[in-house]
C-alpha positions in Angstrom: 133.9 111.3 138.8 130.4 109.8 139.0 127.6 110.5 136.0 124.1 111.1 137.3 121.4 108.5 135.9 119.7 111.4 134.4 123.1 112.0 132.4 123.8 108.2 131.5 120.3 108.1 130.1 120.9 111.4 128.1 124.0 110.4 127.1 122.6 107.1 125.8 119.9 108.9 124.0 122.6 111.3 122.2 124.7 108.0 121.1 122.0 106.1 120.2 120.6 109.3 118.1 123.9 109.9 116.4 124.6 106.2 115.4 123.5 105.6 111.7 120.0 104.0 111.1 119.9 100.1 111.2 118.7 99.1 107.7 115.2 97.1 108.4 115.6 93.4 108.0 113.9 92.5 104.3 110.4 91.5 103.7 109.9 87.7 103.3 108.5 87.2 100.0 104.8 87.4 99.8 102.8 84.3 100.3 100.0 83.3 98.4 97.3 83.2 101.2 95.8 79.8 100.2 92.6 79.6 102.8 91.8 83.3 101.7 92.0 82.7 98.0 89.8 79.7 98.3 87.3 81.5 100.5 87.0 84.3 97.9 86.6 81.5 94.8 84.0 79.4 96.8 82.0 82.6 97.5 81.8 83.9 93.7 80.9 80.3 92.8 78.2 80.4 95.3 77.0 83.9 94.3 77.1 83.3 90.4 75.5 79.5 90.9 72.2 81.4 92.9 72.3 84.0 90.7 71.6 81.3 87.8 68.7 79.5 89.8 70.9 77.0 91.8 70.1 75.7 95.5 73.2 75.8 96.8 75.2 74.1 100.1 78.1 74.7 101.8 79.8 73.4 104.7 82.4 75.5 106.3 85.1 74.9 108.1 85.0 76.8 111.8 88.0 76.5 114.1 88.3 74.3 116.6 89.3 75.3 120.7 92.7 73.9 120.1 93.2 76.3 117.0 92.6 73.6 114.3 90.7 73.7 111.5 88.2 71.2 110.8 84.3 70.9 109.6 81.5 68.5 111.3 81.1 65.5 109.2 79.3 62.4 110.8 80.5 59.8 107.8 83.4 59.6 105.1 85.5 62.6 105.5 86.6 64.4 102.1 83.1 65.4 100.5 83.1 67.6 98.2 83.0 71.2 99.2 79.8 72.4 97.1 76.3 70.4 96.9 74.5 72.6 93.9 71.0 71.3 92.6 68.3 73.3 90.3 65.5 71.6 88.5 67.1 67.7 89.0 70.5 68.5 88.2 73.4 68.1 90.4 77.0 69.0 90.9 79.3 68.0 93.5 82.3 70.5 93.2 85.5 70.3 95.0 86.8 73.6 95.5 90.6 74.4 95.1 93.0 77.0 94.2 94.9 77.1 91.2 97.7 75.1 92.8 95.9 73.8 96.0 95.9 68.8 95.6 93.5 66.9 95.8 93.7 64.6 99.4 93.1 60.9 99.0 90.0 60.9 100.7 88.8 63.8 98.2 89.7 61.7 95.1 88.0 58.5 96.7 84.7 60.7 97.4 85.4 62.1 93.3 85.8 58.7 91.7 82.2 57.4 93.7 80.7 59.9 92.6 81.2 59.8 89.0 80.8 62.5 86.4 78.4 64.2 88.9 81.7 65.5 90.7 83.8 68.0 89.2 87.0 70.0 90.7 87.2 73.7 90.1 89.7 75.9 90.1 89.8 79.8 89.0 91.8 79.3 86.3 88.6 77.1 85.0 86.7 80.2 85.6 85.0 80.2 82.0 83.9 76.4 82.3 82.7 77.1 85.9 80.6 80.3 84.5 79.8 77.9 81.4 78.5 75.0 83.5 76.1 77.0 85.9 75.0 78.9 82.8 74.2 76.0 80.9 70.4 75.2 81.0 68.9 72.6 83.4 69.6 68.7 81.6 66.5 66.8 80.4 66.2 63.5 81.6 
């Protein structure tokens, strides 16, 4: 007895219709998305720091043809990710999220700097806000 294609296939639809549903493999657990966080906490810095009267710079990183990250530096690599200056007072800030380390060349470029550079986080969100609040130093 020979089955027709057009019955195989049927047949294989039926069977495959009647089997019980394969449960879905489960979710991975979520992932904190660590470039995303920091984008969103370097832009509300940047945003609140004009909005008090600060001149404010950023380099971003862009990626690179080979899929890498990576910014344009001519110099010492690791500078700080924020250059903020109103009326003669200046902040380097090193951006991070709340569980993101410090590279070696960031804490080299932190300790020449002195008590000009700071690290933020958003858990520091009230000394950030505090800090570009504060009025400009007199020297």
């Amino acid at each position: 007895m020979t089955t027709s294609r057009r019955q195989l296939t049927s047949q294989g639809l039926f069977a495959a219709l009647s089997r019980p549903a394969e449960q879905p493999p489960a979710p991975a657990p979520p992932r904190r998305p660590r470039r995303r966080d920091e984008e969103n906490f370097t832009a509300k810095v940047i945003s609140t720091a004009q909005w008090h009267g600060w001149k404010v710079t950023h380099f971003r990183p862009s990626r690179t043809a080979s899929g890498r990250w990576a910014t344009a530096v001519q110099g010492d690599i690791g500078s700080p990710d924020l250059l903020l200056a109103r009326h003669g007072d200046v902040i380097l800030a090193e951006l991070k999220t709340d569980d993101g380390r410090l590279r070696p060349e960031q804490r080299d470029w932190l300790t020449h700097l002195g008590p000009i550079a700071v690290v933020w986080r958003p858990r520091d969100w009230d000394a950030v806000l505090a800090r570009l609040a504060k009025g400009p130093t007199t020297r």
